[in-house]
C-alpha angles and dihedrals in degrees: 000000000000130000132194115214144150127295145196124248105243101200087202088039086132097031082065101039087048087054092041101044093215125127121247124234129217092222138043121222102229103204113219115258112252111253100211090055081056099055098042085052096057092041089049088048093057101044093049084051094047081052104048094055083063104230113211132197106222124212133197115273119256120242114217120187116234134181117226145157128211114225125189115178114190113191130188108221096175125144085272085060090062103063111111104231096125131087134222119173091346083305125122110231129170117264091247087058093050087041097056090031079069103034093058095056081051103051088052091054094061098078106156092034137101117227134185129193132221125183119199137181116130091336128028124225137175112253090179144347138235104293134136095226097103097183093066093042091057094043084057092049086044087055102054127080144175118304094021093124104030133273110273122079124240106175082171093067094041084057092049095048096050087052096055093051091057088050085067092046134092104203115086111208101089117189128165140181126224120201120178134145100196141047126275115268095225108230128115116006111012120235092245097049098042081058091052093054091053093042093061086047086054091237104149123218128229103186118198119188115207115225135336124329089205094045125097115275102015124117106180134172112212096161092066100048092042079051095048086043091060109033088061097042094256135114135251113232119189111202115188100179138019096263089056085050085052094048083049097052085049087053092044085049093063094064106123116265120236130216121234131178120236140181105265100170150002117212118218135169124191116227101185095107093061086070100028088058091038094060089043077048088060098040099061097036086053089049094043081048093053089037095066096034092061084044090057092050093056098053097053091043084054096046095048090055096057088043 
């Protein structure tokens, strides 16, 4: 069958027919388009995009049982925190710098916990959260000094803050650690009523009193720590040098660990390659088809022509 249709404009059409020497037709035969190419097309078209949009099998997650402690460490770094009446190494150091001198070999023997920081003075703010990663943890405590947080002591709003971080966390056991070497100013929320707060909340209270009450230039409340301390189920420690803070953080050490499940892994497999190799499947076997058909072809044309 012949079918008209349009047609381009060749500026060297007879240049080429001359060189040629055929003879030129008014019509072009348009052959019909195979239906079965069409179909494998199609089908090839679909599977490349169902593989390109990287289908996964999802499995459930593994749980994996894991043993931690939480750990939150409030610390009053308030001016107090700054006179020089402890030792370290027969050299006189603020009680911030012995502080920090035995919280960071703390901190790195807590591998398998999970620890948070909170800083207070006249204000309380998170230095960081509850998180594994120790490193950063003790990088947080190395970067804070004296005065950050103002001058004044409120122990109140270092309680509330600490509860509040629990609040946000899915582990049970809480356990924080008060240090403070002065008394509460006693403005805003009140010690005792910050405790009470965290003891409903079952949050229990490690206090920790900096120095000695009898010393110059310490004015140290031991009765409200002892008070916190009991009130949450906890226990008042005083620690008067660095080697008793030491002793304290190898008594803390023994609170029992908790488990805790926790999403291990994930299982996926990838399923792009099933159409991705189904469409390179149709492919061949549409070219090995055609193949054959045109090889057909051949052999009865061959065969007509010596008939």
């Amino acid at each position: 069958m012949r079918i008209k249709s349009a047609s381009l404009f060749y500026p060297v059409f007879d240049y080429a027919v001359e060189y040629t020497n055929q003879k030129p037709k008014k019509a072009a035969l348009v052959k019909r388009r195979n239906l079965f190419v069409w179909i494998c097309m199609f089908l090839c078209w679909i599977l490349i995009l169902g593989a390109l949009s990287s289908p996964q099998l999802v499995g459930k997650p593994e749980m994996k049982v894991k043993t931690s402690r939480n750990f939150l460490i409030a610390a009053d770094i308030s001016f107090s925190m700054a006179q020089k009446d402890w030792e370290i190494d027969g050299k006189k150091v603020r009680r911030w710098d012995a502080v920090k001198d035995v919280m960071h070999d703390f901190i790195k023997k807590r591998e398998g916990d999970r620890m948070g920081l909170i800083f207070f003075g006249s204000s309380s703010y998170i230095q960081a959260p509850f998180t594994p990663d120790l490193e950063v943890v003790d990088q947080m405590l190395e970067e804070a000094d004296v005065g950050m947080a103002g001058q004044m002591t409120h122990i109140g709003k270092a309680i509330t803050k600490g509860v509040g971080m629990f609040e946000k966390d899915t582990i049970k056991t809480k356990v924080m650690l008060l240090l403070t070497d002065g008394v509460d100013a006693g403005t805003d929320i009140l010690p005792l009523d910050a405790a009470d707060i965290a003891q409903k909340d079952t949050v229990r209270i490690y206090t920790v009193g900096i120095g000695d009450p009898g010393g110059a230039g310490n004015d140290l409340d031991e009765r409200t720590l002892e008070d916190i301390a009991d009130l949450t189920d906890g226990q008042y420690f005083r620690a008067k040098d660095k080697e008793r803070l030491e002793q304290i953080y190898a008594e803390l050490d023994k609170l029992e660990p908790i488990e805790y499940e926790e999403e291990e892994n994930k299982p996926v497999t990838l399923l792009y390659y099933y159409p991705l190799g189904a469409a390179i499947g149709i492919i061949l076997l549409m070219m090995f088809f055609l193949t054959l058909i045109k090889l057909f072809k051949r052999i009865n044309q061959k065969e007509e022509s010596h008939v």
